[in-house]
PQR file with spaces between the fields and no chain letter, atoms N, CA, C, O and H, PARSE charges and radii, in Angstrom:
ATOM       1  N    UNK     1       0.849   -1.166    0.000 -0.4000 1.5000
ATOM       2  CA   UNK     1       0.000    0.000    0.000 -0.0000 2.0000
ATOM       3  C    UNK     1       0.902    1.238    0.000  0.5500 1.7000
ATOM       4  O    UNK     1       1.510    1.457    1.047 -0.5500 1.4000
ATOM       5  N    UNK     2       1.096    2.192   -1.167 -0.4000 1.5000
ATOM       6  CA   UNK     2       1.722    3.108   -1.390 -0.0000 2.0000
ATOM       7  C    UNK     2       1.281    4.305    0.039  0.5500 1.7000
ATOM       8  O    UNK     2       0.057    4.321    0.167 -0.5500 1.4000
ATOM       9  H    UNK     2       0.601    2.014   -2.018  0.4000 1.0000
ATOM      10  N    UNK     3       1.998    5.244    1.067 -0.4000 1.5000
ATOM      11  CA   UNK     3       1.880    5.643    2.105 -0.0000 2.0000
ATOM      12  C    UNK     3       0.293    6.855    1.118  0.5500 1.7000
ATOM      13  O    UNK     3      -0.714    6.985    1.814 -0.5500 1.4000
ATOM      14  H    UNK     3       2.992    5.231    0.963  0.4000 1.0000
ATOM      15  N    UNK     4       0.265    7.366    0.088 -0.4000 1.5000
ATOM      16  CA   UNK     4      -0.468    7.820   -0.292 -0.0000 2.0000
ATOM      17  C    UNK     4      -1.664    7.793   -0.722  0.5500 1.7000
ATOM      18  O    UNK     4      -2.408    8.691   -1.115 -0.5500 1.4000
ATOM      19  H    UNK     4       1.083    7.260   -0.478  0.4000 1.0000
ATOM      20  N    UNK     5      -1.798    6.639   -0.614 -0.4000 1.5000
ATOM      21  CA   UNK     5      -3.161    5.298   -1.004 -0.0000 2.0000
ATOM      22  C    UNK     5      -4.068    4.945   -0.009  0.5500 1.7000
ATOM      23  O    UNK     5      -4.858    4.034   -0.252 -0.5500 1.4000
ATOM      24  H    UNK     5      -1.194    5.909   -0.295  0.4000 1.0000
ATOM      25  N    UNK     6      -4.091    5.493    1.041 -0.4000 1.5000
ATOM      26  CA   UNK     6      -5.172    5.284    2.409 -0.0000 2.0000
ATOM      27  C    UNK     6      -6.051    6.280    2.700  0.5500 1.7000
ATOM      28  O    UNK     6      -5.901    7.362    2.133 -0.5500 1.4000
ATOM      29  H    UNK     6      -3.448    6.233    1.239  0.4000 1.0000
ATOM      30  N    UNK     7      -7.524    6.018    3.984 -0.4000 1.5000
ATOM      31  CA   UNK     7      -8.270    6.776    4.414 -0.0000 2.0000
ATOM      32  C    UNK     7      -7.557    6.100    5.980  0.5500 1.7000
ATOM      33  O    UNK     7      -7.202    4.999    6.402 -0.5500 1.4000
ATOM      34  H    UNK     7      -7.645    5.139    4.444  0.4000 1.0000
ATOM      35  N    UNK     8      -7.637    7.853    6.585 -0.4000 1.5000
ATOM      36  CA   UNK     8      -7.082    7.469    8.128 -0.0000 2.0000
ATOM      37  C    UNK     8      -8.609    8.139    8.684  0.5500 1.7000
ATOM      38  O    UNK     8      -9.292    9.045    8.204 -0.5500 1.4000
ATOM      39  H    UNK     8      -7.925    8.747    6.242  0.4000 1.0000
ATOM      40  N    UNK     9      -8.773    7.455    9.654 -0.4000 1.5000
ATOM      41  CA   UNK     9      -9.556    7.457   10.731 -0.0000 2.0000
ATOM      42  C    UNK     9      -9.392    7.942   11.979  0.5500 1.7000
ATOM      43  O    UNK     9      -8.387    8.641   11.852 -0.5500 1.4000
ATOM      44  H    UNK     9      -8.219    6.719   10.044  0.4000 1.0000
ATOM      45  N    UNK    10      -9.675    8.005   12.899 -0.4000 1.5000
ATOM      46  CA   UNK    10      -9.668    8.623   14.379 -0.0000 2.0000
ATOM      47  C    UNK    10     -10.585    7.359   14.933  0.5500 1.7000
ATOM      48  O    UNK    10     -11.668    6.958   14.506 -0.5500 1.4000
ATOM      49  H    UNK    10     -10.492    7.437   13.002  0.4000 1.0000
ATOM      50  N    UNK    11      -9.840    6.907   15.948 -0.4000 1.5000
ATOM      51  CA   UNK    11     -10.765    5.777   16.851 -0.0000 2.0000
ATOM      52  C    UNK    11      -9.816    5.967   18.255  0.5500 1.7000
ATOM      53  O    UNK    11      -8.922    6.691   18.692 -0.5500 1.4000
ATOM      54  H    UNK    11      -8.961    7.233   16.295  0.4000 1.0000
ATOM      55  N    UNK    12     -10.799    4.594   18.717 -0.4000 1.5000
ATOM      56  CA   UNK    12     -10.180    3.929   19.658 -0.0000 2.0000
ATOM      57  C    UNK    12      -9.575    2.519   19.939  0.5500 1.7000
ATOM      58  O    UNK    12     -10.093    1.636   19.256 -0.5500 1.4000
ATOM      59  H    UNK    12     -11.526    4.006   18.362  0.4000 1.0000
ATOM      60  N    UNK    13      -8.791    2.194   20.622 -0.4000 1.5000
ATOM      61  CA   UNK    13      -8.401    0.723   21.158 -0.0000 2.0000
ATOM      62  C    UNK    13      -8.796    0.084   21.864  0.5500 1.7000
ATOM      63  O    UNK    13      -8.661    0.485   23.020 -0.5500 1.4000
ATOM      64  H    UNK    13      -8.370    2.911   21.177  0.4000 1.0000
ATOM      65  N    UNK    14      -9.349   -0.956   21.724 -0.4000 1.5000
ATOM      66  CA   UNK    14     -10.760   -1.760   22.115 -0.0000 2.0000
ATOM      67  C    UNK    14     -10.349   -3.241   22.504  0.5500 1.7000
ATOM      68  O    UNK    14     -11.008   -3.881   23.323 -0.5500 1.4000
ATOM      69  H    UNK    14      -9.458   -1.282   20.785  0.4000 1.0000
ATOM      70  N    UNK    15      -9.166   -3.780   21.842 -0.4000 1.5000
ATOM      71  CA   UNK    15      -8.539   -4.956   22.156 -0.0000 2.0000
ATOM      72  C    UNK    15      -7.442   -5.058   21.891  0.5500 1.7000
ATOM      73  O    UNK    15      -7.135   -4.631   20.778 -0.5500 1.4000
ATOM      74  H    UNK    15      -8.631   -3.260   21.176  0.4000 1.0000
ATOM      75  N    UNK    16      -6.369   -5.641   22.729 -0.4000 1.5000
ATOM      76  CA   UNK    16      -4.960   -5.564   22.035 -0.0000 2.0000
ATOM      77  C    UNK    16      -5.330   -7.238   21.654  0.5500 1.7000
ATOM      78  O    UNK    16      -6.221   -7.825   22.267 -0.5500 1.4000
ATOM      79  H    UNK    16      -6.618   -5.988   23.633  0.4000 1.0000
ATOM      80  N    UNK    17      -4.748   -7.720   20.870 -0.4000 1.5000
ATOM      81  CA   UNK    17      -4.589   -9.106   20.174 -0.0000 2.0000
ATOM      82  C    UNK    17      -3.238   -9.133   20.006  0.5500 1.7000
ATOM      83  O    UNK    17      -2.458   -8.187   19.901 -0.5500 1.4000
ATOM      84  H    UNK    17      -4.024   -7.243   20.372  0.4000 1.0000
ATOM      85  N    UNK    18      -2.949  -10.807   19.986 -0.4000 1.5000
ATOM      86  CA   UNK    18      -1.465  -11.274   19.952 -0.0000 2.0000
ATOM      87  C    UNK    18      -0.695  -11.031   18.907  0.5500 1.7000
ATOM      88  O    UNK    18      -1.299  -10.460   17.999 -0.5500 1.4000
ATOM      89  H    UNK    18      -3.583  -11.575   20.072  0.4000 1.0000
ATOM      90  N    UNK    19       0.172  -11.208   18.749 -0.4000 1.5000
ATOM      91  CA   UNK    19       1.213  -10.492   17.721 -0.0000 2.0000
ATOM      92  C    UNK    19       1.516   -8.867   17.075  0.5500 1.7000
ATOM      93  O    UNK    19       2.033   -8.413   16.054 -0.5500 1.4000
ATOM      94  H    UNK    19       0.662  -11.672   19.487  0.4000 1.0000
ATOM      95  N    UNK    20       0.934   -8.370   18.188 -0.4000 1.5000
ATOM      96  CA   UNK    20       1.039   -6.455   17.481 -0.0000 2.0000
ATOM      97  C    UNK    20       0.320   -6.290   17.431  0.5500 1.7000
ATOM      98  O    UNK    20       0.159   -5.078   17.281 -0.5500 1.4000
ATOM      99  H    UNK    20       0.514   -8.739   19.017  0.4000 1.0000
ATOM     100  N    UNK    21      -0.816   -6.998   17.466 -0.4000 1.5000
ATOM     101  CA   UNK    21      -1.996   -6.481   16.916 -0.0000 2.0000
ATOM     102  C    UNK    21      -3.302   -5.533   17.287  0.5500 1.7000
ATOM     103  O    UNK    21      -2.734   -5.230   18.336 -0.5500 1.4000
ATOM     104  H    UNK    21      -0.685   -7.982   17.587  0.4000 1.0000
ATOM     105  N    UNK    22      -4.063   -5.081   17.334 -0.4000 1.5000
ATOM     106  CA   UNK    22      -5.184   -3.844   17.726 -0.0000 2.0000
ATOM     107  C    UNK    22      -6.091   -4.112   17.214  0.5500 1.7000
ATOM     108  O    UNK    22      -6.195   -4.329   16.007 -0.5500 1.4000
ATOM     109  H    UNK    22      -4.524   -5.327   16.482  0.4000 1.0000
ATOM     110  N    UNK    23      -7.318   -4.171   18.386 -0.4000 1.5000
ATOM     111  CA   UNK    23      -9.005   -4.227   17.584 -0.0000 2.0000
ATOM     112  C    UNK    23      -9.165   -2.906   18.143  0.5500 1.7000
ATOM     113  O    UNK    23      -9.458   -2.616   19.303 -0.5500 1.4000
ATOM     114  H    UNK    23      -7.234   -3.994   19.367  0.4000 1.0000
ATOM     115  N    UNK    24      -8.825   -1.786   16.706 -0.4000 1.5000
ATOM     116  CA   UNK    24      -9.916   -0.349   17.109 -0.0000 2.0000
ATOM     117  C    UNK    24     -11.135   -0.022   16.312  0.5500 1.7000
ATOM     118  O    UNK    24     -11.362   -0.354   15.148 -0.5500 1.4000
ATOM     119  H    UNK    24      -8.587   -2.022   15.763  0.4000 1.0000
ATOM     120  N    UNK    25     -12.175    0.951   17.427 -0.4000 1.5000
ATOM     121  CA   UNK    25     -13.352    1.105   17.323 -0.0000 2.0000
ATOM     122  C    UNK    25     -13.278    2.224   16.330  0.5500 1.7000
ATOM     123  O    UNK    25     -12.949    3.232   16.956 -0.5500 1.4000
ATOM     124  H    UNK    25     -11.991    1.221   18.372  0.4000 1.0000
ATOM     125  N    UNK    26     -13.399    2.429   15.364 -0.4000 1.5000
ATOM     126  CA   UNK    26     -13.213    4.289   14.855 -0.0000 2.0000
ATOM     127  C    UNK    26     -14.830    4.301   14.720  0.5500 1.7000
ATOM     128  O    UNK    26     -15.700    3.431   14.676 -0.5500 1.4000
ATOM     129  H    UNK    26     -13.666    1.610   14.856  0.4000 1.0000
ATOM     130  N    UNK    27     -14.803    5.703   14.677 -0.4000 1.5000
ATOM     131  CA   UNK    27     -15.759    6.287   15.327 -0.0000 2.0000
ATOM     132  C    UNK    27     -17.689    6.528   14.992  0.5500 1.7000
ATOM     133  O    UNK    27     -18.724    6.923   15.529 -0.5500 1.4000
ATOM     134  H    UNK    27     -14.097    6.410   14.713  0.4000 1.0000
ATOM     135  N    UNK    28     -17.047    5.847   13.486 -0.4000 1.5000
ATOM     136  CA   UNK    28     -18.622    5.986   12.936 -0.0000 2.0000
ATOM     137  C    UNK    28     -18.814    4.136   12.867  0.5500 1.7000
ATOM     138  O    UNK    28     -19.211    3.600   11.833 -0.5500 1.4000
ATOM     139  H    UNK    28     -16.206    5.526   13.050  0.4000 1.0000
ATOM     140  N    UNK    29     -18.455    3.312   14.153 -0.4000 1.5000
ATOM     141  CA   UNK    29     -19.110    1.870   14.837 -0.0000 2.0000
ATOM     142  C    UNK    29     -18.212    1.111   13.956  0.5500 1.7000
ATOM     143  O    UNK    29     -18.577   -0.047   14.158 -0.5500 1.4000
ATOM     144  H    UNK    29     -18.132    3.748   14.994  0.4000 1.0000
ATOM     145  N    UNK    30     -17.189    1.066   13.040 -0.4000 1.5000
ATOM     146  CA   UNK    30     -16.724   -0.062   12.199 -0.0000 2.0000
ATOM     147  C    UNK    30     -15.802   -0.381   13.335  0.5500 1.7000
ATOM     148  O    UNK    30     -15.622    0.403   14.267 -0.5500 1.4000
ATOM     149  H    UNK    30     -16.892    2.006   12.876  0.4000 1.0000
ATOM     150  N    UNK    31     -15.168   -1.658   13.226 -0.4000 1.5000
ATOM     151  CA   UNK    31     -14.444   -2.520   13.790 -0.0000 2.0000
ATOM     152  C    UNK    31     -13.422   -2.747   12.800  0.5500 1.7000
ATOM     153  O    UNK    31     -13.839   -3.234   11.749 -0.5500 1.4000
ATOM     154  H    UNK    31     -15.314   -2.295   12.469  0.4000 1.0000
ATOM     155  N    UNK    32     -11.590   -2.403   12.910 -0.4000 1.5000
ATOM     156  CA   UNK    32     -10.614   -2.226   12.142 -0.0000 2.0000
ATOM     157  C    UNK    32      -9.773   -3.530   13.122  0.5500 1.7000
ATOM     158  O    UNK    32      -9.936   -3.635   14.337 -0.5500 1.4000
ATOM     159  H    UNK    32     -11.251   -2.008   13.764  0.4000 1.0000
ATOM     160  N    UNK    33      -8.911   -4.409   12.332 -0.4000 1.5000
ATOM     161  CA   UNK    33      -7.834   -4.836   13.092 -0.0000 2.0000
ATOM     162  C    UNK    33      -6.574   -4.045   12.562  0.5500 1.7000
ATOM     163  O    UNK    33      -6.280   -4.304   11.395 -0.5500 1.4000
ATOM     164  H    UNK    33      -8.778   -4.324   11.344  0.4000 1.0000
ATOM     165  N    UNK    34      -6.020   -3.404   13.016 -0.4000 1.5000
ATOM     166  CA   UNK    34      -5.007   -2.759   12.860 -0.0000 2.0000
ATOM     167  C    UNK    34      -3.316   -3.255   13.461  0.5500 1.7000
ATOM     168  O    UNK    34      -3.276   -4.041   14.407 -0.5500 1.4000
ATOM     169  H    UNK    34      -6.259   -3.193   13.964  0.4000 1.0000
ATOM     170  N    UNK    35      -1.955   -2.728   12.830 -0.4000 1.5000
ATOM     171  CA   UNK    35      -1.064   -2.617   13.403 -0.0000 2.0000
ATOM     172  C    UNK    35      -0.154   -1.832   13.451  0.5500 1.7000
ATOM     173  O    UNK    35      -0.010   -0.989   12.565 -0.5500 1.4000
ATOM     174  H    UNK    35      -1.987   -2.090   12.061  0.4000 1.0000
ATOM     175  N    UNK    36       0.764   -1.940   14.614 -0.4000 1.5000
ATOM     176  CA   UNK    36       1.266   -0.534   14.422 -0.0000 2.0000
ATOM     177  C    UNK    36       2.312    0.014   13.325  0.5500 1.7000
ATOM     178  O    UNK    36       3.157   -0.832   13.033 -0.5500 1.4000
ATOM     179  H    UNK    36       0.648   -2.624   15.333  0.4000 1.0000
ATOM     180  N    UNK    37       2.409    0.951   12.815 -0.4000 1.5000
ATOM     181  CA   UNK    37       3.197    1.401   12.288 -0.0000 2.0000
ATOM     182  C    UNK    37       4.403    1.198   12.020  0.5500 1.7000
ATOM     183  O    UNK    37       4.859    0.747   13.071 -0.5500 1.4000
ATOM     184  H    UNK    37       1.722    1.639   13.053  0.4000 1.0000
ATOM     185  N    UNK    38       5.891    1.283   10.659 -0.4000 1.5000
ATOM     186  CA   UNK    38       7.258    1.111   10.996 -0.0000 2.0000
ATOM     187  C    UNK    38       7.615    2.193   12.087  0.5500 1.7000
ATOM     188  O    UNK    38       8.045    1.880   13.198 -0.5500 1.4000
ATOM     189  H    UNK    38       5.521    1.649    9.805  0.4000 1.0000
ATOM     190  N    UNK    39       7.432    3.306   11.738 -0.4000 1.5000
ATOM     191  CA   UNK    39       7.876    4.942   12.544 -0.0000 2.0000
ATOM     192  C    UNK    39       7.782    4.676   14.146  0.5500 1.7000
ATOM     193  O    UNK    39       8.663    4.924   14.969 -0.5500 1.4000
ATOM     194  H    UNK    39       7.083    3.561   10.836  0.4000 1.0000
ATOM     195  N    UNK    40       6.115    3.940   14.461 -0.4000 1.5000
ATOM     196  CA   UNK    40       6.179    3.718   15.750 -0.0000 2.0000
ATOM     197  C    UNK    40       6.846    3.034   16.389  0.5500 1.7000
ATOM     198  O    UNK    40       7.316    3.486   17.433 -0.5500 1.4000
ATOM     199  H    UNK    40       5.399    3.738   13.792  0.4000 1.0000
ATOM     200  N    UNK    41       7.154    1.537   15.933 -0.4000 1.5000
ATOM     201  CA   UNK    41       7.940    0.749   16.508 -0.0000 2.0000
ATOM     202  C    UNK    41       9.306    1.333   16.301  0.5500 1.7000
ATOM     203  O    UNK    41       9.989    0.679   17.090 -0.5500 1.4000
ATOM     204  H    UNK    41       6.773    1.170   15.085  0.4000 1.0000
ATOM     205  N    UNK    42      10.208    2.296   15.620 -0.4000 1.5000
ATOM     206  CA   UNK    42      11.111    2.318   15.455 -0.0000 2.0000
ATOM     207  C    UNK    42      11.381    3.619   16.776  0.5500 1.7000
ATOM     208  O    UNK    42      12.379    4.135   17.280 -0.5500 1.4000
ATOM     209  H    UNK    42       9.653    2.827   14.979  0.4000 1.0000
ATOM     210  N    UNK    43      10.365    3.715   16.897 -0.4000 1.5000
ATOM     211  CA   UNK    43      10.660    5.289   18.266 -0.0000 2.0000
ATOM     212  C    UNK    43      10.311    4.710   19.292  0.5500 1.7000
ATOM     213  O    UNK    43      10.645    5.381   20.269 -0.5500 1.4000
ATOM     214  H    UNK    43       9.554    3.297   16.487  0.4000 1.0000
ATOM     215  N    UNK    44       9.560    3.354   19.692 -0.4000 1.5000
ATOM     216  CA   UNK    44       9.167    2.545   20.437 -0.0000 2.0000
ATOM     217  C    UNK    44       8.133    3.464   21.283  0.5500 1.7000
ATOM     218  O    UNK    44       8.419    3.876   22.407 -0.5500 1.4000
ATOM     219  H    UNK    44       9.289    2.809   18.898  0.4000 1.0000
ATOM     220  N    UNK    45       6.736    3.784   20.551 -0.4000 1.5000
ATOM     221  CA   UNK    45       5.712    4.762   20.875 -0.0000 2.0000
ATOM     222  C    UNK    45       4.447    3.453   21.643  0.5500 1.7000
ATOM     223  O    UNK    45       3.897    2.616   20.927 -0.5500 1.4000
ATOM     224  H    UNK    45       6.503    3.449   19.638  0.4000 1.0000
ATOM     225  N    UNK    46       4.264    3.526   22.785 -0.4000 1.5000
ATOM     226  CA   UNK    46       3.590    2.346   23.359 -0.0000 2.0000
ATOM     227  C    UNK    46       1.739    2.836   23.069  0.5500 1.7000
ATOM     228  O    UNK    46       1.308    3.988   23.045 -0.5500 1.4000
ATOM     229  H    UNK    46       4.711    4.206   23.366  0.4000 1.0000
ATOM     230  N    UNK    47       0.898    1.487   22.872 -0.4000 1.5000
ATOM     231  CA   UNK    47      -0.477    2.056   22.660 -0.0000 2.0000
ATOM     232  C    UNK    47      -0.802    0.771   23.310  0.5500 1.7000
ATOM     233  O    UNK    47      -0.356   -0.362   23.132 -0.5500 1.4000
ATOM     234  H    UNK    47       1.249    0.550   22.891  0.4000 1.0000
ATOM     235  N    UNK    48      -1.954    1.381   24.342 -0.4000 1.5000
ATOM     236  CA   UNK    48      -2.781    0.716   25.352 -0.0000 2.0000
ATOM     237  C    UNK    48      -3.976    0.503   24.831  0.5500 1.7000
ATOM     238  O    UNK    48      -4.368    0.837   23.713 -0.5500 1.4000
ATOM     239  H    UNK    48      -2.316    2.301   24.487  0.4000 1.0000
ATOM     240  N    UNK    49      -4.796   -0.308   26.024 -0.4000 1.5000
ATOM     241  CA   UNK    49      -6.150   -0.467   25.667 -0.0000 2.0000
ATOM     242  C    UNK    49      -6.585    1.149   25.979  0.5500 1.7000
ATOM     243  O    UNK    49      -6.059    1.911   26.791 -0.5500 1.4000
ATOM     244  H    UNK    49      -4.477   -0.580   26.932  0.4000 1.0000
ATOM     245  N    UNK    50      -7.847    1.443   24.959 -0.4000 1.5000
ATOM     246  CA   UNK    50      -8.111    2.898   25.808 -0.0000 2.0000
ATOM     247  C    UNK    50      -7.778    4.233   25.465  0.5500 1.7000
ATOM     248  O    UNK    50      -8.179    5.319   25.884 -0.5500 1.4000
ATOM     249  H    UNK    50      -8.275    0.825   24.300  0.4000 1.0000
ATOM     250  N    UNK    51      -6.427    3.686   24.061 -0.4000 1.5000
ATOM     251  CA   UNK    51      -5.910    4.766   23.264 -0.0000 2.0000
ATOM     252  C    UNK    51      -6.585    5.324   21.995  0.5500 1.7000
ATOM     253  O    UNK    51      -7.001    4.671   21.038 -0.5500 1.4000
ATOM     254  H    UNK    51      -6.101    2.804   23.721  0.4000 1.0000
ATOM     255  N    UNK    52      -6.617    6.818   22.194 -0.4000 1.5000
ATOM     256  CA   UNK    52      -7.121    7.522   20.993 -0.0000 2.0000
ATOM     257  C    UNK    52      -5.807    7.169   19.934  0.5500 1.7000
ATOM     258  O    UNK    52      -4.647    7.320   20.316 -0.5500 1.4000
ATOM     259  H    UNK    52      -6.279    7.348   22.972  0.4000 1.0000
ATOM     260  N    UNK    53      -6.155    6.667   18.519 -0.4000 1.5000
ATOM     261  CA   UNK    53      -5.133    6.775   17.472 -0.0000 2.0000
ATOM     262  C    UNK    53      -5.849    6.986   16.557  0.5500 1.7000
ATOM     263  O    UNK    53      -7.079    7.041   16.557 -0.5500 1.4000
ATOM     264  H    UNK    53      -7.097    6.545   18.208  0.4000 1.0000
ATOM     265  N    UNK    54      -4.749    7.188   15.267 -0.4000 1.5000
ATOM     266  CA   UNK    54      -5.515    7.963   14.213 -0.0000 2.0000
ATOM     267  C    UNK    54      -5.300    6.326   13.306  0.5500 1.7000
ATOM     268  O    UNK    54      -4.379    5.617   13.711 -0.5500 1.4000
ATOM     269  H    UNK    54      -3.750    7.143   15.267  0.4000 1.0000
ATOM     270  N    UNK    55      -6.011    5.895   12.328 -0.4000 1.5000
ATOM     271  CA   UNK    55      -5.731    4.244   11.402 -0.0000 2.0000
ATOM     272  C    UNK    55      -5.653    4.656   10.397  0.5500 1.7000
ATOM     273  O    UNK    55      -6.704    5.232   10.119 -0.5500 1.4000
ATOM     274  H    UNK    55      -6.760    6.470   11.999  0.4000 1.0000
ATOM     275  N    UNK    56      -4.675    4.715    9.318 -0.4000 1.5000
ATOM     276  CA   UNK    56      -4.921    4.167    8.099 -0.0000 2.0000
ATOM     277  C    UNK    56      -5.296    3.216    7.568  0.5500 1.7000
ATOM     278  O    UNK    56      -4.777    2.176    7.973 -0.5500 1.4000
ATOM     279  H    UNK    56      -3.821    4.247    9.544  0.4000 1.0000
ATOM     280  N    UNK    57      -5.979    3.134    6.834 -0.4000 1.5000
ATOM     281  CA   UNK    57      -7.205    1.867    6.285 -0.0000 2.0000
ATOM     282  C    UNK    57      -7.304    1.881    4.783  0.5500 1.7000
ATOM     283  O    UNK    57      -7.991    2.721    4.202 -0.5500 1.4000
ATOM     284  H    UNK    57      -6.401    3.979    6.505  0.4000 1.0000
ATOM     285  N    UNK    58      -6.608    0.937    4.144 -0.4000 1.5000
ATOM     286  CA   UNK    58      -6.875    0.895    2.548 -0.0000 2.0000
ATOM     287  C    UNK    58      -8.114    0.564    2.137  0.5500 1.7000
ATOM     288  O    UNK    58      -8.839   -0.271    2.678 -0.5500 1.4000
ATOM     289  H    UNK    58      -6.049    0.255    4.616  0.4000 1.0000
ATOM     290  N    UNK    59      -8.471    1.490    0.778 -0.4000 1.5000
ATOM     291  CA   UNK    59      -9.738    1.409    0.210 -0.0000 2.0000
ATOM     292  C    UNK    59      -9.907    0.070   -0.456  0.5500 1.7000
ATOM     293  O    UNK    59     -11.001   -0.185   -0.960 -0.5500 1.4000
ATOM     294  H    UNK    59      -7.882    2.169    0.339  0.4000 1.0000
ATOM     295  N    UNK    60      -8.770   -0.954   -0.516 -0.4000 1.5000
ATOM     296  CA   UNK    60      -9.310   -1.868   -0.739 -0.0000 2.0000
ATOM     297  C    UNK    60      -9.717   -3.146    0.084  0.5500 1.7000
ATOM     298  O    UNK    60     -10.315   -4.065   -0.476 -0.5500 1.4000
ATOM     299  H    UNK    60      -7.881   -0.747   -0.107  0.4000 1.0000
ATOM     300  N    UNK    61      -9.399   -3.193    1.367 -0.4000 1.5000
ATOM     301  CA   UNK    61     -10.046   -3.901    2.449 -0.0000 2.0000
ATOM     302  C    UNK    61     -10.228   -3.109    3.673  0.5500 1.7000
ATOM     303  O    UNK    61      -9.211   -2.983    4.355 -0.5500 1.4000
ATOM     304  H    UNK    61      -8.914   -2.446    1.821  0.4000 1.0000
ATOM     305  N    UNK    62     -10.942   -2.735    3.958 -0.4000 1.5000
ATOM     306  CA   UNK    62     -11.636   -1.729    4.842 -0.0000 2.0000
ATOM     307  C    UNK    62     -11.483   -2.133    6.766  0.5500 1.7000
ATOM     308  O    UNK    62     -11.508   -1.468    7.801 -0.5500 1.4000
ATOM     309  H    UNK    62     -11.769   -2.838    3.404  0.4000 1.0000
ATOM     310  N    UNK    63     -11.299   -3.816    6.348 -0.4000 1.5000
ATOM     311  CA   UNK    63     -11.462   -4.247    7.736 -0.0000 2.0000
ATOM     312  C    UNK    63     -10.038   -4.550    8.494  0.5500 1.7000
ATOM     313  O    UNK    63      -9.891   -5.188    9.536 -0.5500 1.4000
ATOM     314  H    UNK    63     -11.278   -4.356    5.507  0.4000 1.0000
ATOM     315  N    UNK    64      -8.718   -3.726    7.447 -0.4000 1.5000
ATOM     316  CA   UNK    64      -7.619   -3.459    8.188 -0.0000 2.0000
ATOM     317  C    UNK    64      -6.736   -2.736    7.971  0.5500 1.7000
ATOM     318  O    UNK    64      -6.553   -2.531    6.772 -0.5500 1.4000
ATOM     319  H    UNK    64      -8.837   -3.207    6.600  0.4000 1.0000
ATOM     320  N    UNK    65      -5.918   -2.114    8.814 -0.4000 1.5000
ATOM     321  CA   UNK    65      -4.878   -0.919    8.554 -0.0000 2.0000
ATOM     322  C    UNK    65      -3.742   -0.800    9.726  0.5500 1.7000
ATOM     323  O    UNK    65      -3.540   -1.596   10.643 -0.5500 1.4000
ATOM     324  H    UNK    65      -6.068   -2.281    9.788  0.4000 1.0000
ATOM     325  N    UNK    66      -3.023    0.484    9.420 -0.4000 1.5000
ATOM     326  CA   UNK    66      -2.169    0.480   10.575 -0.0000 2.0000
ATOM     327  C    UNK    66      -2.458    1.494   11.738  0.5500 1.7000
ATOM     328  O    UNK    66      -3.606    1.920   11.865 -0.5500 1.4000
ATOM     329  H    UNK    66      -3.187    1.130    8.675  0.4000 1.0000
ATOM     330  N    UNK    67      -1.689    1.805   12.398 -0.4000 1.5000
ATOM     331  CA   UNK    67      -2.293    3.042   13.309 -0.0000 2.0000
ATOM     332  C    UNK    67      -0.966    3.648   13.730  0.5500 1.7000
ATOM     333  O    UNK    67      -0.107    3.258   14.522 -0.5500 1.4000
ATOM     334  H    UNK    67      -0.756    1.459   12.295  0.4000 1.0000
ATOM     335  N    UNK    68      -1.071    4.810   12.895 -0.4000 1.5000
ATOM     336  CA   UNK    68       0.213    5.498   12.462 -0.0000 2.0000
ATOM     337  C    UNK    68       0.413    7.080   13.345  0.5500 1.7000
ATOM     338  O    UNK    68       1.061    8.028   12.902 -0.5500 1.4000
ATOM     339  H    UNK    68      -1.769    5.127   12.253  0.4000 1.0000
ATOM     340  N    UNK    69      -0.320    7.054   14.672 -0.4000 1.5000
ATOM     341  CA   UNK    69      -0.375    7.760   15.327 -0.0000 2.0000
ATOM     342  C    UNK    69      -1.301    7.831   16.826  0.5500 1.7000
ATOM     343  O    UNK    69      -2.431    7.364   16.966 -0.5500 1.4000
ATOM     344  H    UNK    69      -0.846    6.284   15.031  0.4000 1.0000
ATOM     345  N    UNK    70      -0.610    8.437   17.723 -0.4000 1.5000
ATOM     346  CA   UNK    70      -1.243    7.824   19.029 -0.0000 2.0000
ATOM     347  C    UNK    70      -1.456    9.560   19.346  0.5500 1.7000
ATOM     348  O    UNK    70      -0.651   10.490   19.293 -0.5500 1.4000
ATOM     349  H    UNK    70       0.308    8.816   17.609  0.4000 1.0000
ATOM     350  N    UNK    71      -2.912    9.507   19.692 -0.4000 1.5000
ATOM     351  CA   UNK    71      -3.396   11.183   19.982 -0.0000 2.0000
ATOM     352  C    UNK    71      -3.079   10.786   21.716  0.5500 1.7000
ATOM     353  O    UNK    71      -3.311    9.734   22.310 -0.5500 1.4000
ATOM     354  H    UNK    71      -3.566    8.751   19.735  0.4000 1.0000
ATOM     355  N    UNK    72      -2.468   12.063   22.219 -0.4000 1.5000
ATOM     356  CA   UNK    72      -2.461   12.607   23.384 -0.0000 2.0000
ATOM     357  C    UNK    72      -3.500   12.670   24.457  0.5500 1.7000
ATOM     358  O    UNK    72      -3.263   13.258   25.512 -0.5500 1.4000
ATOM     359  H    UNK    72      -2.279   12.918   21.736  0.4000 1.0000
């Protein structure tokens, strides 16, 4: 997925799952499995249950992306 090729979202973190993984809620009720980012893991940026992040989500499968930012 070219970094220019996505819709990012605003949600929440709803489940952490094994291997990296994130069940977030974004905000208009869809359910995303997401993971984190290269940038994040490379700054080692931690995301909890409970965290506002922003997802990128490709238009061609909707039901996953990464989460390429952790809101404050």
């Amino acid at each position: 997925m070219p970094k220019d090729d996505h819709i990012e979202f605003d949600g929440v973190v709803t489940e952490v799952l094994t291997g990296g993984m994130f069940r977030v809620k974004v905000d208009d009720d869809h359910l995303v499995i997401a993971h984190l980012a290269g940038k994040m893991r490379k700054f080692r940026i931690k995301v909890v249950l409970g965290d506002r992040v922003k997802v990128a989500v490709s238009p061609y499968d909707p039901n996953r992306g990464r989460i390429v930012y952790r809101v404050r």
